[in-house]
C-alpha positions as CSV (number, residue, x, y, z in Angstrom):
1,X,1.1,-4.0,0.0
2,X,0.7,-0.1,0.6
3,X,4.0,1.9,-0.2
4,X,4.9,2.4,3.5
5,X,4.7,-1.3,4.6
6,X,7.2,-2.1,1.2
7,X,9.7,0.7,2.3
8,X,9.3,-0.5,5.8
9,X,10.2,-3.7,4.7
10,X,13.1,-3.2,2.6
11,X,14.3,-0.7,5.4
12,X,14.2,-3.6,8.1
13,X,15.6,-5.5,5.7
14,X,18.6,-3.1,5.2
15,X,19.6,-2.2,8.2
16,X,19.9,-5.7,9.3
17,X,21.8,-6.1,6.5
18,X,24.2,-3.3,6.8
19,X,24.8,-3.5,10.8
20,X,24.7,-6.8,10.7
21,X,21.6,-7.1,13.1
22,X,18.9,-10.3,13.1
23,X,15.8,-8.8,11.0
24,X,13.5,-10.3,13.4
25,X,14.5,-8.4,16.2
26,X,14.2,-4.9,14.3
27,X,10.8,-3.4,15.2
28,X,9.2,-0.4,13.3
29,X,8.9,1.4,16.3
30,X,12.2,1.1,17.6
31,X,14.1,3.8,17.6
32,X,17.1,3.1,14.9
33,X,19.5,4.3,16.6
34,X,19.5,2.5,19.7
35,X,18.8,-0.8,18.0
36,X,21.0,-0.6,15.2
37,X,23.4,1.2,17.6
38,X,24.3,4.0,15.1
39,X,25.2,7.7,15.1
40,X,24.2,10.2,12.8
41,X,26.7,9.7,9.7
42,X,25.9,5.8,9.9
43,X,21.9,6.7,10.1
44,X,22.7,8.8,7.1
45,X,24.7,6.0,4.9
46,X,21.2,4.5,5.6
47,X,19.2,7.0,4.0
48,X,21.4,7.3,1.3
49,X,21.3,3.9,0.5
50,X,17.4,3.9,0.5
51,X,17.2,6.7,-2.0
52,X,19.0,4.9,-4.0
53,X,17.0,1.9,-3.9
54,X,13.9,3.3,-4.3
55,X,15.3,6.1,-6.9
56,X,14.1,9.3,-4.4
57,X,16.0,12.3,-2.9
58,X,14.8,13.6,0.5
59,X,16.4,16.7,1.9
60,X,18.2,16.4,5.4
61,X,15.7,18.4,7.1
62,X,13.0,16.2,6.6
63,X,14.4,13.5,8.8
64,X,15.9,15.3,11.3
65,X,13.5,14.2,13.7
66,X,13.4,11.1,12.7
67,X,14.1,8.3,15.1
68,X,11.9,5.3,14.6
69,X,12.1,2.9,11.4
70,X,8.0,3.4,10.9
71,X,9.0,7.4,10.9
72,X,11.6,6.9,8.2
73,X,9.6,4.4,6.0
74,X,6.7,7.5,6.2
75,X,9.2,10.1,4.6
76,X,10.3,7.6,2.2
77,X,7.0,6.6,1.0
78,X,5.8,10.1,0.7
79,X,8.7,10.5,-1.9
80,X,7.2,7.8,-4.0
């Protein structure tokens, strides 16, 4: 399993977790904050908690544009 699908899965995996959403319904390229229905802040406890699990620190502007789980699992995986 590449890096990206095992960040992509653990982020599905999370944010089902943590909004209390069915994992199954979570798509990699839905936009997170529509499906999770988050703001910013909450998207950002997210990241946090990612970094954490996989023991990286990515700087705020490099997901600024980030809406889709796929895009997020990318930066993530690059940090690897």
């Amino acid at each position: 399993m590449s890096d990206e699908s095992r960040v992509l899965d653990q982020l599905l995996t999370l944010a089902a977790e943590r909004f209390r959403k069915e994992r199954a319904e979570l798509d990699a390229s839905a936009d997170m904050f529509d499906a999770l229905d988050i703001d910013s802040m909450q998207a950002l406890s997210l990241l946090t908690a990612l970094e954490e699990k996989f023991g990286v620190e990515i700087p705020d502007y490099e997901v600024q544009d980030v809406r889709t789980f796929a895009e997020l699992a990318d930066v993530v995986a690059s940090r690897i």
